[in-house]
BALOBA-1460 file (C-alpha; in Angstrom, 3 decimals):
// residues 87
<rec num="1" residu="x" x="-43.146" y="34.266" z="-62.105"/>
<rec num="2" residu="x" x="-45.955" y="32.279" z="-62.707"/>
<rec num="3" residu="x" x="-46.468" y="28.213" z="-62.839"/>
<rec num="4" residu="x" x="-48.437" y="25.321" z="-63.014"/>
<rec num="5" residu="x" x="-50.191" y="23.559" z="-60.347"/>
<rec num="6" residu="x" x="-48.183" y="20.432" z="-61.889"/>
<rec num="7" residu="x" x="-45.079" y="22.305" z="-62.617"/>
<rec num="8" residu="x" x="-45.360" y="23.593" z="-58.663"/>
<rec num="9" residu="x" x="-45.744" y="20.528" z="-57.664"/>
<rec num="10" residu="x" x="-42.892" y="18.898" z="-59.547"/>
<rec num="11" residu="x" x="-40.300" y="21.630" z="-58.565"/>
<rec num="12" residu="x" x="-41.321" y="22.331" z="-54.932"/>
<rec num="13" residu="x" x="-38.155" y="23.094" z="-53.975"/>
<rec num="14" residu="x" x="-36.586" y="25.120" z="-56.599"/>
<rec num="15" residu="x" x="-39.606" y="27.611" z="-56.624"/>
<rec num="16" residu="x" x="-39.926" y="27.963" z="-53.143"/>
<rec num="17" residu="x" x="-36.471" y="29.656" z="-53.097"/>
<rec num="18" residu="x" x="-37.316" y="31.022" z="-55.817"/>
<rec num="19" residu="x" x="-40.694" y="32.765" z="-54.022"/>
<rec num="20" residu="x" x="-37.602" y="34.372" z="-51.211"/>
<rec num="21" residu="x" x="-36.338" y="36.589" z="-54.211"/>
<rec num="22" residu="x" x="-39.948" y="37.369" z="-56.230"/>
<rec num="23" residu="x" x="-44.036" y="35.917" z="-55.474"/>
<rec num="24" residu="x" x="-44.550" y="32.675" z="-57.578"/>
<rec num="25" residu="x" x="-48.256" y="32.504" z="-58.840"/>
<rec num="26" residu="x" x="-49.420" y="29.349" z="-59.325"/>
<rec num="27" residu="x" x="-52.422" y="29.053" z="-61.598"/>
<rec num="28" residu="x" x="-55.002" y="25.846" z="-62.041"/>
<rec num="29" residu="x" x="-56.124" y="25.731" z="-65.261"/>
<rec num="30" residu="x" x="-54.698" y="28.958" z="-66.467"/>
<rec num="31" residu="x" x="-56.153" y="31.170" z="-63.732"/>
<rec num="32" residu="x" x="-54.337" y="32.682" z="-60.890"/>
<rec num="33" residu="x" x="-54.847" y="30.548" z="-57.824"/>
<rec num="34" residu="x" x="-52.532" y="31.108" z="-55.368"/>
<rec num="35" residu="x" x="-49.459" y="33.647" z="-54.586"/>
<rec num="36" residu="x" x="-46.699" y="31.830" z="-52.494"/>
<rec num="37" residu="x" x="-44.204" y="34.447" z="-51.228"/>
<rec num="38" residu="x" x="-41.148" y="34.800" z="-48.150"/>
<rec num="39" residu="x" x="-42.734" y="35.062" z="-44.784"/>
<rec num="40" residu="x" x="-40.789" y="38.596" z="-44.367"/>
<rec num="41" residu="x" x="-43.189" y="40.054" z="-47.117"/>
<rec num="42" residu="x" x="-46.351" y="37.976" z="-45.949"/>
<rec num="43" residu="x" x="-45.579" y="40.024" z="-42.549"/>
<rec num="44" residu="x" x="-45.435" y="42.967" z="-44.079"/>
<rec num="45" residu="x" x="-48.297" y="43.017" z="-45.971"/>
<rec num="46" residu="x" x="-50.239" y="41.941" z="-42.944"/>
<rec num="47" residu="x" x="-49.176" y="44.736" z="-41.081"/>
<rec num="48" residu="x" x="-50.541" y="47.208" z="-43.850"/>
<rec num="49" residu="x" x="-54.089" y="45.573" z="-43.740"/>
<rec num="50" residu="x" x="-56.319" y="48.503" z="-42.460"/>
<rec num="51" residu="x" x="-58.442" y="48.236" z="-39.354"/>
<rec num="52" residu="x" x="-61.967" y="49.224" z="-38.947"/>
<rec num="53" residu="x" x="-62.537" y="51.217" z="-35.675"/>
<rec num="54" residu="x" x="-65.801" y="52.505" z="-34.607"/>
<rec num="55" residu="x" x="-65.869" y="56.122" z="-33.371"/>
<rec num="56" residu="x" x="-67.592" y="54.606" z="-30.069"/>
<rec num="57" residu="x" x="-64.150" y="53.385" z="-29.341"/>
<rec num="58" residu="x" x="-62.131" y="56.110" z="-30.074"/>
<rec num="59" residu="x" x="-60.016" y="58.012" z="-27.710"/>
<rec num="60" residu="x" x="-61.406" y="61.635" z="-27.086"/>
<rec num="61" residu="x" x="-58.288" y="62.521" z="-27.727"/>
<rec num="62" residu="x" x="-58.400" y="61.228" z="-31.520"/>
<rec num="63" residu="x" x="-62.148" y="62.182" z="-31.947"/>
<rec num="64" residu="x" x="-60.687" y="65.456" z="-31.203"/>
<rec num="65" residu="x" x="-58.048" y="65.815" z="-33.931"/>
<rec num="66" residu="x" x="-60.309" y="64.529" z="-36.173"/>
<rec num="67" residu="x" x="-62.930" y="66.944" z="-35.621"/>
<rec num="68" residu="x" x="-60.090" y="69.560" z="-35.895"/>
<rec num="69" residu="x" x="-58.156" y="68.364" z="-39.117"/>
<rec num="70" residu="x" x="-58.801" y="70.513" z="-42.317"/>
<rec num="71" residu="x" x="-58.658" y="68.686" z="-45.654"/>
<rec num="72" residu="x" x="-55.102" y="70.246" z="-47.960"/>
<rec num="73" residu="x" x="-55.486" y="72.621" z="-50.601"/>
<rec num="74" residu="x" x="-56.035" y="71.230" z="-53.966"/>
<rec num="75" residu="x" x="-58.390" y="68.486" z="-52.990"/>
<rec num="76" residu="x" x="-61.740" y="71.234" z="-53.120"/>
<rec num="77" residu="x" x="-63.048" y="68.662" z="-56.090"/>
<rec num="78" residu="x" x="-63.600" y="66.249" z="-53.854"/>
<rec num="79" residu="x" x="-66.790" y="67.849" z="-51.799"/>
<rec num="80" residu="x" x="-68.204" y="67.759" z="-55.410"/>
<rec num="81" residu="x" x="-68.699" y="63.857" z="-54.714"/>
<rec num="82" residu="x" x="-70.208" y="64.493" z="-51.001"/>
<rec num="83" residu="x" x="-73.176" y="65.977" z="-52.495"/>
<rec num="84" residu="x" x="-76.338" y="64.309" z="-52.052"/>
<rec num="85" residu="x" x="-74.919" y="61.850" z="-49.817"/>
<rec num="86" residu="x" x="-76.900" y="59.800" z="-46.893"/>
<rec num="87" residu="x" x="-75.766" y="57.682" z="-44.481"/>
């Protein structure tokens, strides 16, 4: 559902229970401005946020399995990409 900045404004209430069922957007001046959902979902989106970790601080353990983990068949394509690549 998307609304107003006014219209948000105006009907606080109403579309903030509305945001526990679906996300409201709330546009200023017909763009997209800000996405007000339940905390539940906030949460979980959070928790899908990935995390940088530098191989410095890896376990030895997970270097490991890393080192020993073979890429699926069908995905061959993909080295095509690799090529020519510098760090």
């Amino acid at each position: 559902m998307k609304v107003s900045t006014a219209e948000f404004i105006k009907n606080f209430g109403t579309l903030a229970d509305k945001a526990l069922k679906e996300p409201v957007t709330i546009t200023k001046h017909g763009r997209d401005r800000l996405v007000l959902v339940e905390a539940q979902e906030y949460e979980r989106l959070k928790r899908r946020d990935r995390r940088v970790v530098s191989t410095a601080d890896m376990p030895e353990e997970m270097l490991r399995l890393i080192m020993e983990s073979e890429m699926p068949s069908g995905y061959e394509h993909l080295d095509e990409e690799l090529k020519g690549w510098k760090p």
